[in-house]
N, C-alpha and C positions, 0 to 999 in steps of 0.2 A: 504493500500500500504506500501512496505518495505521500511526503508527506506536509507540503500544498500543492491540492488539486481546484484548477479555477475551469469552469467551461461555463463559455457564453454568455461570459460577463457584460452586462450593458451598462452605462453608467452616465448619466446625464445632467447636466446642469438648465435649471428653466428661468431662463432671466426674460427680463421684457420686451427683448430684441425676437422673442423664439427659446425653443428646444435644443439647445448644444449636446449633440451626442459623444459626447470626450472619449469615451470607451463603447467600441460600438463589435461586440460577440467578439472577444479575445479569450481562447484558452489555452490552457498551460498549467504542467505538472514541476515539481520541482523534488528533488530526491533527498533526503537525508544525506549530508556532508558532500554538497555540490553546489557548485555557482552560479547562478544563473544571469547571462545579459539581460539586460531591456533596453537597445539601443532606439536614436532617433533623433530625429529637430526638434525644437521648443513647440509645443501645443501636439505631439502627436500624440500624448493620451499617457506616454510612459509613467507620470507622478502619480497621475487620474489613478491608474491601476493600482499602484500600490497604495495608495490614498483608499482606496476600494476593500482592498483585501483588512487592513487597519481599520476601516469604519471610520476615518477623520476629517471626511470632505464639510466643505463651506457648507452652509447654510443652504445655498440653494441647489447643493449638490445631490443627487438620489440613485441609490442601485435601482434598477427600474428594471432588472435581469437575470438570470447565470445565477448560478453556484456559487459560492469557495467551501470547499472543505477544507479543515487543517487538522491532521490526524483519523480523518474519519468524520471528524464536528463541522456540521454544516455551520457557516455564521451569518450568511445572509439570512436575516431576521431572525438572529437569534437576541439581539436585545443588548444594551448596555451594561445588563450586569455583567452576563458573559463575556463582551469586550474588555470591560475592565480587568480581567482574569490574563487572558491572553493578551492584549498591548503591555510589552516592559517586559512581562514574565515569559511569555512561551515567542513572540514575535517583536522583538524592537526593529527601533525606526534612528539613520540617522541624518536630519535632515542637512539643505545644500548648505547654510549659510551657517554657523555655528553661536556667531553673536547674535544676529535673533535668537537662537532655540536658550540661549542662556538668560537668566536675569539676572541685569548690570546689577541689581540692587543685593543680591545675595551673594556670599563665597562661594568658591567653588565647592569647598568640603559640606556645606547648607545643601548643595541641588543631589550633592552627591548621597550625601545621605538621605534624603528626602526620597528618592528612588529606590533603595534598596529598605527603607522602614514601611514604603507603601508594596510593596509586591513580595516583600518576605518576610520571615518571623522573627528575624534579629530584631533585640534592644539596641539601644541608641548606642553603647560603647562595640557592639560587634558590627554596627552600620560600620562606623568611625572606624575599624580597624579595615573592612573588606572597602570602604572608598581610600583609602590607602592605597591595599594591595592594588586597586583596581591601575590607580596612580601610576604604581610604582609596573603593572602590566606591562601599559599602553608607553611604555619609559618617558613618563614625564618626570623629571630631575627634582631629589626634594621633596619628595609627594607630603611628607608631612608640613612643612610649608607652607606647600602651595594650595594647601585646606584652608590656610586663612587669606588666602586673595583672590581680589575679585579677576570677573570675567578681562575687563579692559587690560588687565597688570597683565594677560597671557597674550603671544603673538598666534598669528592665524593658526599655523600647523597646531600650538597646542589647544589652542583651544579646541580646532577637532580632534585632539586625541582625547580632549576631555569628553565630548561627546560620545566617541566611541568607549570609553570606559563605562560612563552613566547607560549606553544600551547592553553592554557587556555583563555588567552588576549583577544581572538575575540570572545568567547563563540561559539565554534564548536559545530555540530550536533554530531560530530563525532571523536573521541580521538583515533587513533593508536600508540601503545605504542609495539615498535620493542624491545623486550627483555629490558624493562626499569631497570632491577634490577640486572641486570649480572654482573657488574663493582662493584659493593655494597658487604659489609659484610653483615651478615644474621640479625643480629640488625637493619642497615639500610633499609636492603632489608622489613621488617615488617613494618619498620614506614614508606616508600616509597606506598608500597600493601592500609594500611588504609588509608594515606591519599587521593589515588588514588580514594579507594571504598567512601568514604567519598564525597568527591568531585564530581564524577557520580551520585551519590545519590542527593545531594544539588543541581545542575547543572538542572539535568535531560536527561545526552546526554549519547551516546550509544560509547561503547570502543572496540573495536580491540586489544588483548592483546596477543602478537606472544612470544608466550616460549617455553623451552627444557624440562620447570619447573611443571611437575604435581601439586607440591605444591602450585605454586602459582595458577595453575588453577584450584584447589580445593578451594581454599578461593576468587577467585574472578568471576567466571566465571558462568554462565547461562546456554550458549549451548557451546559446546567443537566440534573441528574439527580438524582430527589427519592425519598429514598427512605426504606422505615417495615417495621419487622420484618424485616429484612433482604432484601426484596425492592426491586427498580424500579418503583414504582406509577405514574412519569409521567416523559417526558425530551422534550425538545427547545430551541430555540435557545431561550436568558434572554429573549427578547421575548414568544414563545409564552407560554412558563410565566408571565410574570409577566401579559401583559394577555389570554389565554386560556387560562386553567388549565383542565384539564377532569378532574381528579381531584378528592375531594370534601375529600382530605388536606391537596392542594397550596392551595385554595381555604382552609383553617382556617388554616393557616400566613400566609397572605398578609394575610387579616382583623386578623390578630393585630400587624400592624407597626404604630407608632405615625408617622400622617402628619401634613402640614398641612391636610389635607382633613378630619381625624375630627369638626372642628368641636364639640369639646368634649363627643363621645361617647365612652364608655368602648371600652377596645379589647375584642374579643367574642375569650378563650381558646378553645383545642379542649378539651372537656371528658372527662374521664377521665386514664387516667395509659395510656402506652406499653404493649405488651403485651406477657404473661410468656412469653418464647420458648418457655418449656421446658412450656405449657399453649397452644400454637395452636388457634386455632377452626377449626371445618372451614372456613366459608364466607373472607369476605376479612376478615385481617388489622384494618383501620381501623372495619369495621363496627359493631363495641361501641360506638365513640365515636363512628359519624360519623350526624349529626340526620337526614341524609337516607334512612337503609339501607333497605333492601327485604327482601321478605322472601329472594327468591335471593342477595344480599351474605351471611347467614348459613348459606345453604347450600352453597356455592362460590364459591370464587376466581374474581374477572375473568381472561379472558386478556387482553393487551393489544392497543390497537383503534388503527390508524393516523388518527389526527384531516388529518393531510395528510402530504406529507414530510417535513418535520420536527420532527414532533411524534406523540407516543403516547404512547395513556393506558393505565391495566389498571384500570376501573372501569366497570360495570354502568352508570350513570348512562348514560352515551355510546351505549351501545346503545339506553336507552330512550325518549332525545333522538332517537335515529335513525330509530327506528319513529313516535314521532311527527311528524316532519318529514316523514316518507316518507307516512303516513294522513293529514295536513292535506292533501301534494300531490296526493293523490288525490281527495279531498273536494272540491279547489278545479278541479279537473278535471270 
């Protein structure tokens, strides 16, 4: 058994303008002590979903869809008390920016123990010793120290290691990690990635790792899930997607990294801008931008097409690759 299983997730936001469909039937399974991507551009649904799975959307956000199970435990409607069980304790979160998630006004050793008094059965001098260790995990220098200072006296990198400690505290089944490295310089952004994989490793719990960052999903990631307008246009294992991508999206995103191979050619962007949720095309999602489309990409969605077992695409392309491989093999017969 998985151990989170999401199918058919729908997930929507209803403001005045219309219906924003942020997450529109994404599913996906996640295993016990594995990594999973949620790669993509800003508004394609990547936070929505884990915002989803957590139960912590805005106000005017609603599951209107799908499953999650975790463990077996359905949570879609299963209620706030139960959520309060599972957020911290069995599933933490840690979000992009770390000086919002902290308060200026409290120490760190205050948020620290505040989190592990609410989701476990330690007294206040066994909080104080495990926000410590938790400290002294995530190597931040001094841990006892640095229990009496506030969030601003820490530079970016620690402050998310403090973040990551405070999700670590309960020993989670499960670590979502909302673009943890965005705020960071590239220096940081490295020693932030190891001591993440490090710590999963040690741990043994399973990560959620929502980026814009191929690179970081190339160094940390197991199975990869790319997605755009709040659908799954392509998933399977980081090795497929990156050196067989068969979606026309995943293929723009890839072009677009800066390698040692570009050999002093410009990087080629995906051209146009993201699509307005709340104006869908009929056909597919990506097809305004994507150089390749056809005329059926505008007139309907791909369903998605098994490339082997572990990998599938939802793109037209794949089908037309298949009919011609299938007329050569006949030709050559």
């Amino acid at each position: 058994m998985s151990l989170l299983e999401v199918k058919d997730l729908r997930t929507s936001f209803f403001t005045d303008a219309g219906e924003v469909k942020a997450v529109n039937g994404v599913s996906f399974f996640l295993e016990k002590g594995k990594v999973l991507g949620i790669v993509g551009e800003s508004g394609s649904g990547k936070s929505v979903t884990a915002y989803s799975v957590m139960q912590i959307l805005a106000s005017a956000g609603k599951i209107v869809g799908g499953s999650i199970k975790f463990n077996g435990q359905e949570l879609v409607g299963a209620g706030e008390k139960v959520m309060k069980e599972i957020r911290g304790n069995r599933i933490s979160i840690i979000f992009q920016d770390p000086m919002t998630s902290l308060n200026p006004t409290y120490t760190i050793g205050k948020q620290l123990m505040e989190a592990i008094l609410l989701h476990t059965g330690r007294n206040k001098q066994e909080a104080r010793e495990r926000a410590v260790e938790m400290l002294r995990l995530v190597n931040v220098n001094e841990p006892e120290k640095r229990m009496k200072q506030y969030p601003h006296e820490f530079s970016g990198g620690m402050r998310q290691r403090v973040m990551i400690a405070m999700a670590l505290a309960c020993e989670p089944d499960i670590l979502i990690a909302d673009e943890p490295t965005t705020a960071l310089d590239v220096t940081i952004q490295a020693q932030i990635l190891e001591l993440m994989k490090n710590l999963q490793e040690e741990l043994g719990m399973a990560i959620i790792m929502i980026t814009h960052d191929l690179g970081v999903v190339a160094q940390m990631c197991d199975e990869v899930i790319v997605m755009y307008a709040g659908s799954i246009c392509e998933q399977g294992t980081a090795d497929e997607i990156f050196y067989n991508p068969k979606h026309e999206y995943t293929k723009g995103l890839l072009r677009s990294i800066p390698t040692t191979s570009n050999d002093g050619e410009p990087l080629k962007p995906i051209s146009g801008t993201p699509i307005d949720l709340l104006n869908m095309p009929k056909g597919c999602p990506f097809a305004p931008r994507c150089e390749n489309a056809m005329r059926i990409c505008l007139r309907q969605p791909a369903e998605p097409m098994q490339i082997n077992e572990w990998h599938r695409a939802a793109c037209h392309m794949n089908l037309k690759e298949s009919m011609t491989e299938k007329k050569d093999g006949e030709n050559n017969e």
